[in-house]
Backbone as CSV, one residue per row, in Angstrom:
resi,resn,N_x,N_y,N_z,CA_x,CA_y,CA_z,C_x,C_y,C_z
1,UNK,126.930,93.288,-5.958,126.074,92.392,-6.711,124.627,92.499,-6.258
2,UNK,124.618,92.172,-4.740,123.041,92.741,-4.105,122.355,94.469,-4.774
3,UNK,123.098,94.972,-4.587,122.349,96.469,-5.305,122.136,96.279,-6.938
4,UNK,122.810,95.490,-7.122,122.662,95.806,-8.775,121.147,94.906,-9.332
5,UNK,121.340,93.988,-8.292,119.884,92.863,-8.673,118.457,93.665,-7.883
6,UNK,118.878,94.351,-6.830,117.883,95.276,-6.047,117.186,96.626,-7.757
7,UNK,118.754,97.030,-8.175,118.421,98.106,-8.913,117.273,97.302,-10.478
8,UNK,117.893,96.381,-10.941,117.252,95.772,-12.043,115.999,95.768,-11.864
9,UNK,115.586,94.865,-9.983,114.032,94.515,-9.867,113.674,95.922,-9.777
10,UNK,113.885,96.651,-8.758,113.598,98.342,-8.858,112.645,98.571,-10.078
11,UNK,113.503,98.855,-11.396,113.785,98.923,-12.737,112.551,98.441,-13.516
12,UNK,112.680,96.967,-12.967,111.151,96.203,-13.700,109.729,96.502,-12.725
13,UNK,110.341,96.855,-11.472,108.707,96.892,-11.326,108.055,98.215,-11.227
14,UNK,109.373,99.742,-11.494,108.735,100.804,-11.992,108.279,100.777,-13.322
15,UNK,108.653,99.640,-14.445,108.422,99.759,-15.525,106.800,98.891,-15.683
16,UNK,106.629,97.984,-14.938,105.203,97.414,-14.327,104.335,98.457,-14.497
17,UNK,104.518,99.356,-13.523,103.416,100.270,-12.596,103.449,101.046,-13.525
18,UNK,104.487,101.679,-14.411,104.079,102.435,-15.562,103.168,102.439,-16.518
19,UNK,103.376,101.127,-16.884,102.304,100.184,-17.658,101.150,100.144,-17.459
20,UNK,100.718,99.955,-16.693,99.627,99.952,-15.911,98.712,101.096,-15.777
21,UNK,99.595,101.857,-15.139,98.809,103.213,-15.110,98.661,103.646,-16.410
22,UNK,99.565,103.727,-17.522,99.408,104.633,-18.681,98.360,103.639,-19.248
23,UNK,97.969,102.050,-19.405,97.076,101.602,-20.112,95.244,102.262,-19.087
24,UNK,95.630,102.027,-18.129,93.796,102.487,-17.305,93.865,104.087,-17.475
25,UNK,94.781,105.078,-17.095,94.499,106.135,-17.222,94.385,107.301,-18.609
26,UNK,95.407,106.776,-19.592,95.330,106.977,-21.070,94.894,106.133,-21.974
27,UNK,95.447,105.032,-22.187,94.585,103.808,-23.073,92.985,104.168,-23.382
28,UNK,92.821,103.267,-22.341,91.174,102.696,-21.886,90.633,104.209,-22.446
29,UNK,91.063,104.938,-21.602,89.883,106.143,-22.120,90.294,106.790,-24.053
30,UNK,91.055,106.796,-24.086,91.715,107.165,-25.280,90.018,106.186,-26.317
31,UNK,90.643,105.178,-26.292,89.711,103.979,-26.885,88.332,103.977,-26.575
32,UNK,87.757,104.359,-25.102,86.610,104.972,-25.094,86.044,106.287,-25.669
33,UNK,86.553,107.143,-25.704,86.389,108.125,-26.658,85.912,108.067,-28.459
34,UNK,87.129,106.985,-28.343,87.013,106.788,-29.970,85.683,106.311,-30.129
35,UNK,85.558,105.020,-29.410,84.190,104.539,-29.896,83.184,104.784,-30.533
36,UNK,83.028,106.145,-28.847,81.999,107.063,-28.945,82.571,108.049,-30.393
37,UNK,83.029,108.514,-30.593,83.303,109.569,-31.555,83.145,108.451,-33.246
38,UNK,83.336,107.511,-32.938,83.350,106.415,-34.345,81.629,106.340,-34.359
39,UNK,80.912,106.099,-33.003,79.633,106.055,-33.447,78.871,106.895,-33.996
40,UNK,79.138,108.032,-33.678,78.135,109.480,-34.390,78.865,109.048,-35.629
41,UNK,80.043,109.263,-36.143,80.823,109.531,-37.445,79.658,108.419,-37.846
42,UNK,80.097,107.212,-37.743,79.195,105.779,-38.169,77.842,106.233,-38.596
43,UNK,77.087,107.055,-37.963,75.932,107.046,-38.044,75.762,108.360,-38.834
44,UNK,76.463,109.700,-39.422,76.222,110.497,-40.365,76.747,109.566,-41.297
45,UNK,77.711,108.923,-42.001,78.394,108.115,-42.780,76.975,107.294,-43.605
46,UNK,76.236,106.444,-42.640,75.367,105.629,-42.601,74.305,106.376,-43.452
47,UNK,73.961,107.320,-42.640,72.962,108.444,-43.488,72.936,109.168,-44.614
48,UNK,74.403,109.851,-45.011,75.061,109.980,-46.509,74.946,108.527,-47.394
49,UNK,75.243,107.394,-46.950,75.206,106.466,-47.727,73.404,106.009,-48.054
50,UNK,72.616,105.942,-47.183,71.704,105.922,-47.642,71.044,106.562,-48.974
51,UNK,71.382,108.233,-48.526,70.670,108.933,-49.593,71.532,108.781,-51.250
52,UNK,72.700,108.093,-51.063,73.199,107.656,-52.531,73.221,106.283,-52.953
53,UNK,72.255,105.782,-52.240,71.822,103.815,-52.936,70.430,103.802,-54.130
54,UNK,70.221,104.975,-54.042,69.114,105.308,-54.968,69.451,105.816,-56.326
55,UNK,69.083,105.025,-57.300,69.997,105.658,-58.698,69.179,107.221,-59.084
56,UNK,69.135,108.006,-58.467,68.494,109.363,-58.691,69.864,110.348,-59.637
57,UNK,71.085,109.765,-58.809,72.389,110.748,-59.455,73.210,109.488,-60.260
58,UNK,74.321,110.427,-60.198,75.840,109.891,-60.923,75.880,108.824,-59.878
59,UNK,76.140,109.199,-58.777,76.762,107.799,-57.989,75.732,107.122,-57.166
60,UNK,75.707,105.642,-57.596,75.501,104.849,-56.693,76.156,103.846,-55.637
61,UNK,75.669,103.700,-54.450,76.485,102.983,-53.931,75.490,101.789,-53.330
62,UNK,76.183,100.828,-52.562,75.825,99.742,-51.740,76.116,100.055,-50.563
63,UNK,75.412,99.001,-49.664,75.321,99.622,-48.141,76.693,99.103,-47.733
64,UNK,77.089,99.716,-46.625,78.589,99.734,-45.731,78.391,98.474,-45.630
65,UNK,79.944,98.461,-46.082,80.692,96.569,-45.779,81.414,96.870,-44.526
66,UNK,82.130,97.587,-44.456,83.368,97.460,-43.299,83.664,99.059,-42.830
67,UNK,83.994,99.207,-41.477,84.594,100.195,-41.268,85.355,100.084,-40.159
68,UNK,86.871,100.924,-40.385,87.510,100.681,-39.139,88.357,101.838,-38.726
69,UNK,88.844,101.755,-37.670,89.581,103.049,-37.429,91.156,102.853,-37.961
70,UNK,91.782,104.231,-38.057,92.936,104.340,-38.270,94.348,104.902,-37.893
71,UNK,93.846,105.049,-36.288,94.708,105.625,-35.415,95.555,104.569,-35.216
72,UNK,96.131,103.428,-35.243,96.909,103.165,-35.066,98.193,103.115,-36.538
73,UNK,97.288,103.472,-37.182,98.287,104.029,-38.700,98.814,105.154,-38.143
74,UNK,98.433,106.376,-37.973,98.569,107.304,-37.897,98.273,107.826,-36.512
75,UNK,98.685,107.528,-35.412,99.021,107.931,-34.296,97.475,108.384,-33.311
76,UNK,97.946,108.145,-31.809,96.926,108.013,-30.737,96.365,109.977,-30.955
77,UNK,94.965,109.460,-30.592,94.187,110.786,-30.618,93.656,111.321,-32.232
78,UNK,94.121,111.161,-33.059,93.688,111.137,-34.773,92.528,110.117,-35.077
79,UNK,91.665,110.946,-34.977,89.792,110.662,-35.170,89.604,110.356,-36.810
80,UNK,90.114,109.269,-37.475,89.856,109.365,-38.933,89.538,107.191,-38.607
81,UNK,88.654,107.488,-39.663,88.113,106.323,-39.757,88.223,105.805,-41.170
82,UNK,88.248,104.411,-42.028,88.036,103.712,-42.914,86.614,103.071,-43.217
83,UNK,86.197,103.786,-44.145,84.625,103.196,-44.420,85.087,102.331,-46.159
84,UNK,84.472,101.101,-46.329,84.153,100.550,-47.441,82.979,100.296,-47.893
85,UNK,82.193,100.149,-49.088,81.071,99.745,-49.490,80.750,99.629,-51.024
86,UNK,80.266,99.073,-51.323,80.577,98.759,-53.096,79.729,99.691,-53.832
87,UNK,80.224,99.567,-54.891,79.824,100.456,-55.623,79.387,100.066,-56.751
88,UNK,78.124,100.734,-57.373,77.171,99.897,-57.844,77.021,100.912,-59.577
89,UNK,77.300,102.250,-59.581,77.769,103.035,-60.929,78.010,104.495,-60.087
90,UNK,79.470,104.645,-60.610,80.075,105.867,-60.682,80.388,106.899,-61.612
91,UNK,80.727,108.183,-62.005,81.478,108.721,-62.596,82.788,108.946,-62.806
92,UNK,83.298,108.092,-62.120,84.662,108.887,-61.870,85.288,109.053,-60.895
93,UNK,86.292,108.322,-60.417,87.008,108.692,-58.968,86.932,110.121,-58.722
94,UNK,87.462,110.991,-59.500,87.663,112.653,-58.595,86.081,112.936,-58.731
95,UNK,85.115,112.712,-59.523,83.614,112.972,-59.419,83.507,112.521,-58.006
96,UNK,83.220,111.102,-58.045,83.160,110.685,-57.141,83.473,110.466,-55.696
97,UNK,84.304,111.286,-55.870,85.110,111.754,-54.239,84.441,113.150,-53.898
98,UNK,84.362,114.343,-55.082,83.787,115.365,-54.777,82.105,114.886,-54.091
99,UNK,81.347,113.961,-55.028,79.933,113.878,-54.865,79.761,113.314,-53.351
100,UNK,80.307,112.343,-52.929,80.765,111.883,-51.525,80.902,113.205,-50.540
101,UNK,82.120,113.849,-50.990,82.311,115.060,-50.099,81.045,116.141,-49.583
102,UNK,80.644,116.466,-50.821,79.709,117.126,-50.657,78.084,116.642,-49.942
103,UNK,77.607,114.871,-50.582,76.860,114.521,-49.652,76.911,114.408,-47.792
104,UNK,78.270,114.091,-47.836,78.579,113.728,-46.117,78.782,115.412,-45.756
105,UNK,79.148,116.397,-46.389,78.927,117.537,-45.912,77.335,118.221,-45.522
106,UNK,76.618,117.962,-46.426,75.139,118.155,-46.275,74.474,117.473,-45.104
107,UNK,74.771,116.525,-44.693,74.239,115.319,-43.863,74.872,116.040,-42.857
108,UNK,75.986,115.903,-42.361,76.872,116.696,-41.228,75.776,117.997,-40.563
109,UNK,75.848,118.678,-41.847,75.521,120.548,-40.937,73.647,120.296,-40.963
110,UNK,73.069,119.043,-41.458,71.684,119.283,-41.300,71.657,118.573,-40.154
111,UNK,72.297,117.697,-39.348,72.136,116.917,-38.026,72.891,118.006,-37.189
112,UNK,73.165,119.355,-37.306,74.453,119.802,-36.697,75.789,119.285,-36.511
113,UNK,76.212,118.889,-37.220,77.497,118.272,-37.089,78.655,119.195,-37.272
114,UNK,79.194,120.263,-36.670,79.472,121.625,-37.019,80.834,121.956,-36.127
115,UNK,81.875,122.802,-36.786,82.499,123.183,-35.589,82.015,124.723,-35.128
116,UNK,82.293,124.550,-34.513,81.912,126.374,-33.349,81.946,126.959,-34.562
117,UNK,82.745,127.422,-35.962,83.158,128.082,-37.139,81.873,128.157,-37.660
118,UNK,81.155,126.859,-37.483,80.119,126.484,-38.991,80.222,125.837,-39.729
119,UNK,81.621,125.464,-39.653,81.689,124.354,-40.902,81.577,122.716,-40.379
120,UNK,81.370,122.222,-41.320,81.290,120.596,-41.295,82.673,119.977,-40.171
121,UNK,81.792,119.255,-39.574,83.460,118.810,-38.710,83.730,117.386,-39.697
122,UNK,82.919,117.046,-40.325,83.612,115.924,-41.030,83.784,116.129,-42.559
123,UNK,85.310,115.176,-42.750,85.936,115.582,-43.773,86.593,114.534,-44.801
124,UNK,85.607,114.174,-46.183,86.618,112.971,-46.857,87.774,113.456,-46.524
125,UNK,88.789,112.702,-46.542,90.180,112.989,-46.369,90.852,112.200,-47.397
126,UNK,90.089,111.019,-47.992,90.882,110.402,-48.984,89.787,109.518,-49.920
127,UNK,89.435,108.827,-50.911,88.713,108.453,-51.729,89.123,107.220,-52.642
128,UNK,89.048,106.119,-52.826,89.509,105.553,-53.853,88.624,104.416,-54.368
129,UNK,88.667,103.814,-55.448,87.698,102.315,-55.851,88.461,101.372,-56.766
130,UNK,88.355,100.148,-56.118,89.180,99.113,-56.638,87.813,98.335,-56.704
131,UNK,88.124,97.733,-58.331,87.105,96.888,-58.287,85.401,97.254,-57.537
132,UNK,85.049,97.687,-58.096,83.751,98.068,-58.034,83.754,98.477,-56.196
133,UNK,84.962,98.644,-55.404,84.614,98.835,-54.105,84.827,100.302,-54.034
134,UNK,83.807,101.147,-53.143,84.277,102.542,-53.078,85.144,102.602,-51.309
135,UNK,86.191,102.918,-51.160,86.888,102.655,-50.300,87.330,104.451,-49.772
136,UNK,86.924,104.870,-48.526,86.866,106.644,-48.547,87.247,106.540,-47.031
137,UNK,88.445,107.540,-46.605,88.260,108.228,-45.254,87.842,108.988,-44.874
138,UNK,87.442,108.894,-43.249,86.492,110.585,-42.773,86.892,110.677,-41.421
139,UNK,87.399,112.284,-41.693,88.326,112.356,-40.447,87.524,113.206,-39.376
140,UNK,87.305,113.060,-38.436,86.250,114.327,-37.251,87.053,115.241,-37.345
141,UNK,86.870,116.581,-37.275,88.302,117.316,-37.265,87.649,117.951,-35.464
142,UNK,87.016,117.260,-35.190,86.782,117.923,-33.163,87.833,117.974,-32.369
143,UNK,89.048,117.455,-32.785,90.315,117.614,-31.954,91.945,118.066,-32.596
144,UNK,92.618,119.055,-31.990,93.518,119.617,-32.835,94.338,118.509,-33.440
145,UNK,94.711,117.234,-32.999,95.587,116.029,-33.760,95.161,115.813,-35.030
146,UNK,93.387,115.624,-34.910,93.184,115.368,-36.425,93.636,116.812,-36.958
147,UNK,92.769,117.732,-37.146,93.174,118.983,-37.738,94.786,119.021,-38.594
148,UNK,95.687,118.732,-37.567,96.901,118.482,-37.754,97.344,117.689,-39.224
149,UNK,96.679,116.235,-38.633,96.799,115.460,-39.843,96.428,115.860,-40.547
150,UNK,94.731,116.402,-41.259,94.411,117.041,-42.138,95.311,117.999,-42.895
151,UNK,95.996,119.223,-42.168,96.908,119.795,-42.619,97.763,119.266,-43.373
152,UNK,98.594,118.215,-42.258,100.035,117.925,-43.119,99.302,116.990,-44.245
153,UNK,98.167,116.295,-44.961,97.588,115.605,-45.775,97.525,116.871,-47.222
154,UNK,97.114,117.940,-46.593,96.922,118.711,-47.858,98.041,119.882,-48.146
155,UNK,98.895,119.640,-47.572,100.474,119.972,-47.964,101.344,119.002,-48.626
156,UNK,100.964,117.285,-48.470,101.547,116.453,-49.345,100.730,116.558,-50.438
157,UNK,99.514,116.811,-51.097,99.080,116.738,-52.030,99.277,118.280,-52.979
């Protein structure tokens, strides 16, 4: 009976120290990373949206309402974020996802935003508008997890 209550506490307080360590040594930094990697994204995002609040084209938009991350949808280390902001006249969802794409691509490679390749590291990944809201993901592709996701995203479609 003594060993078995020895083995249980054993049990709970390797499962303690596990805890522990995996939240300070993976967590914390995991989540520090993101931040940082959400703030540049934040701030090309910010800059694409600027240059389309001006009715010069097809799409207009309104300035960012909300943005949040989405790694806990879709698993630790996957750099894709949720941006919202209203939308003020469009063409067309698939217009409008291309015109998006292509602005946040321009914005990207003129700040350098690039992988070693040349290409844009950021990537709509998804697009939609409900009610006058334009609602779009953008994934960093700087680490092979996103990449990944990206992949298996354009094999379901």
């Amino acid at each position: 009976m003594k060993t078995g209550i020895e083995l249980v506490l054993g049990l709970l307080i390797a499962l303690v120290i596990y805890n522990v360590l995996h939240h300070f040594l993976v967590t914390l930094p995991n989540k520090r990373h993101q931040r940082q990697v959400r703030a540049l994204v934040d701030q090309e995002v910010n800059k694409t949206l600027t240059t389309l609040q001006y009715p010069a084209g097809q799409l207009v938009v309104g300035k960012l309402e909300q943005a949040k991350v989405l790694d806990e949808v879709w698993g630790r280390g996957i750099m894709v974020f949720e941006y919202r902001c209203a939308l003020q006249q469009h063409p067309g969802e698939v217009k409008t996802t291309q015109l998006l794409s292509d602005a946040l691509e321009r914005q990207a490679r003129a700040d350098g935003y690039v992988t070693p390749g040349g290409r844009s590291r950021l990537l709509v990944t998804d697009c939609w508008i409900n009610q006058d809201q334009l609602s779009f993901d953008v994934a960093d592709l700087a680490n092979r997890a996103t990449q990944e996701y990206v992949t298996d995203l354009h094999r379901l479609d």
